[in-house]
C-alpha positions as MATLAB code, in Angstrom:
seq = 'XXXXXXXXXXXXXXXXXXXXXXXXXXXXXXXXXXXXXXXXXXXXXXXXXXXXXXXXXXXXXXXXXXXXXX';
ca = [
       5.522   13.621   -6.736;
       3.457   14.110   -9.759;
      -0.613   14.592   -9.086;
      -0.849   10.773  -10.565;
       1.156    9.692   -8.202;
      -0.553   11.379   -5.917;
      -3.908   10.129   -6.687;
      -2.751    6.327   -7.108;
      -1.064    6.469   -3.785;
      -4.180    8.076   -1.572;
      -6.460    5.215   -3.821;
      -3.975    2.816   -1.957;
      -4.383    4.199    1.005;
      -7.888    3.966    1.348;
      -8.125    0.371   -0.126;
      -5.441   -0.144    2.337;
      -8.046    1.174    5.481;
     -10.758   -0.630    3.406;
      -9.417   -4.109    3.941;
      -7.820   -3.281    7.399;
     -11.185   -2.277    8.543;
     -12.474   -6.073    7.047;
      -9.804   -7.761    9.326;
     -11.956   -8.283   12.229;
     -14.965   -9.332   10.746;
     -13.360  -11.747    8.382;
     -11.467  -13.211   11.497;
     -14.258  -13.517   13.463;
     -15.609  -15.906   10.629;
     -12.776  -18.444   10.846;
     -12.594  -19.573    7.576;
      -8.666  -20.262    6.189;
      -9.124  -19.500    2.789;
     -10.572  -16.261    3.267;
      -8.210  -15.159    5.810;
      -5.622  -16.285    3.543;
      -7.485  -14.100    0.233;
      -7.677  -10.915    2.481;
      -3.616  -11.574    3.825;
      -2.920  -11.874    0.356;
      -4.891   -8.461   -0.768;
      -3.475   -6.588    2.092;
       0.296   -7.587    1.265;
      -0.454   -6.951   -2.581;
      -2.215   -3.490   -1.702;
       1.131   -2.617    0.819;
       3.679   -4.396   -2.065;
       1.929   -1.697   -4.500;
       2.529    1.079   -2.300;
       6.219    0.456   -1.784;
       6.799    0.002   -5.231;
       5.338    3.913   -5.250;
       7.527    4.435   -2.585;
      10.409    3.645   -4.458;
       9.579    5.226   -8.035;
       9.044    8.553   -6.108;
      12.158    8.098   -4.053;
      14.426    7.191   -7.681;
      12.725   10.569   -9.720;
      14.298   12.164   -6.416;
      17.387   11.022   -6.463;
      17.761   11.522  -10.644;
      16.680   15.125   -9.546;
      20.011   15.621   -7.323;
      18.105   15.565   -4.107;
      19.191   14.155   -0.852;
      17.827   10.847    0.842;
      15.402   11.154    3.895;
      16.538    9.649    6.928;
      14.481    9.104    9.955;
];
């Protein structure tokens, strides 16, 4: 994992804790539209990550090394 990579994926990860940490409060409004914005922004933030996910997973596997398995 390059330091870029690095740095865009911990970014993610606290936007990601940002908006989780939002949930409640926006809920407790009960307004559709912005539960439906902040659903959105949390599957766009988690969509980004994967994509990560995967980019750092394919430079592995062009390197020669060996899927993770849980």
């Amino acid at each position: 994992m390059t330091e870029k990579q690095i740095t865009e994926l911990d970014t993610k990860v606290k936007m990601l804790y940002f908006k989780l940490n939002q949930t409640y409060e926006i809920k407790e409004k009960r307004e559709r539209q912005s539960l439906e914005r902040h659903q959105s922004s949390i599957t766009s933030i988690v969509s980004a990550m994967d994509t990560l996910k995967a980019a750092v997973e394919e430079k592995k596997f062009t390197k020669g090394e060996r899927a993770r398995t849980r």
